[in-house]
C-alpha positions, 0 to 999 in steps of 0.5 A: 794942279797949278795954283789959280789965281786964288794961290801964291800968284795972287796971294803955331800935384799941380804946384810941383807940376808947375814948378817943373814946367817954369824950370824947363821953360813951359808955363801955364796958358797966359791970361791975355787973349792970344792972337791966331795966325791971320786968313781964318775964314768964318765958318759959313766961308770955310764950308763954301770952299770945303764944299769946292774942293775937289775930292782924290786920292793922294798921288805918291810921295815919289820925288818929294824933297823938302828942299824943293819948297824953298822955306824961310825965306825973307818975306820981311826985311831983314825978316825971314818967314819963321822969324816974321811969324815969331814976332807976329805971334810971340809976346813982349818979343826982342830980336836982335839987329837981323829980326832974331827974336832973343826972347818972348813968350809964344802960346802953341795952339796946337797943346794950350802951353806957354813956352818962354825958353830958347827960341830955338825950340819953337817950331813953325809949322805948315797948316797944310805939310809941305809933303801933304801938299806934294801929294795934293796938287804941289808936284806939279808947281814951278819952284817958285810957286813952292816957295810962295807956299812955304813962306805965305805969311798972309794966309793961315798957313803958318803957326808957332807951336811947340816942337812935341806938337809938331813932331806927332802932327808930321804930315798927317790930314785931319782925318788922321791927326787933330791937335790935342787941343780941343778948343781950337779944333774949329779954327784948325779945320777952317784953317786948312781948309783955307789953304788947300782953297786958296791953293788949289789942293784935293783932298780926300774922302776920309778927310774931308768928312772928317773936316765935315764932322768937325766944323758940324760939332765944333763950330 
């Protein structure tokens, strides 16, 4: 299914514990409030559009390539779209004369941890994986309709998180994959429920009931 205009055309013992988490690079959760990634819709929105969501199986994984949705793309001079978010969502952040941020702190929603190592371990992820997407809508998109969902930086999309986080996330659905993070379970749902509107995306029965389940007990 092609984008409507919703989508791109219109457009992350406790004293000897914490030691070692200094010493690798991870901290306790900061005490400031931390900002999540723009585009969350209320809850009483997010239902709506899940409730407008048309419901089908995925369709296969056949020709998928991540390099068909060109990703990190400058949406910023000289910014591209990781390193925009990583300003956007990192703490006392220094970047160098081409937008790399050379250090900061960056708090990963996903597992409620501080990370305030090398910046190369910060992962950017997909609300809604590039490879879910193919199966939900995206394999029949132009490129550049690819690439705008790659790299939405106005839409919840797009978030820092810790490279473990990521990686167990993978590609999977709510119905098969929630962050261990309980506290952020409602904005997560409500999140990827705003992309797979905006973007015209299916989803599945399994998904969204479990989608359902959660915006009941945790929003």
């Amino acid at each position: 299914m092609t984008p409507t205009p919703r989508g791109p055309r219109a457009f992350l013992a406790a004293v000897s514990a914490l030691a070692l988490a200094v010493v690798i690079g991870w901290a306790a959760p900061a005490a400031a409030a931390h900002t999540l990634p723009p585009g969350i819709p209320s809850t009483s929105a997010a239902q709506t559009q899940l409730n407008s969501l048309t419901v089908a199986a995925k369709g296969p994984q056949t020709g998928y390539d991540r390099s068909l949705f060109p990703h990190w793309a400058v949406v910023d001079s000289p910014c591209t779209a990781r390193q925009h978010v990583l300003v956007r969502d990192g703490h006392n952040v220094v970047t160098n004369a081409d937008c790399q941020p050379t250090s900061g702190s960056w708090y990963s929603f996903f597992d409620a941890v501080t990370w305030t190592g090398d910046v190369s371990q910060i992962s950017i992820d997909h609300m809604v994986p590039l490879s879910e997407a193919w199966k939900t809508g995206a394999a029949s998109w132009s490129t550049n309709e690819r690439r705008a969902f790659a790299n939405d930086i106005t839409s919840p999309q797009l978030w820092a998180v810790t490279t473990s986080s990521n990686s167990a996330k993978g590609d999977k659905d709510p119905s098969q994959w929630m962050p261990t993070n309980t506290a952020v379970h409602c904005d997560y749902v409500k999140a990827w429920v705003n992309v797979k509107h905006r973007y015209s995306l299916t989803v599945t029965s399994a998904e969204k009931s479990s989608i359902q389940g959660t915006i009941d007990s945790r929003c």
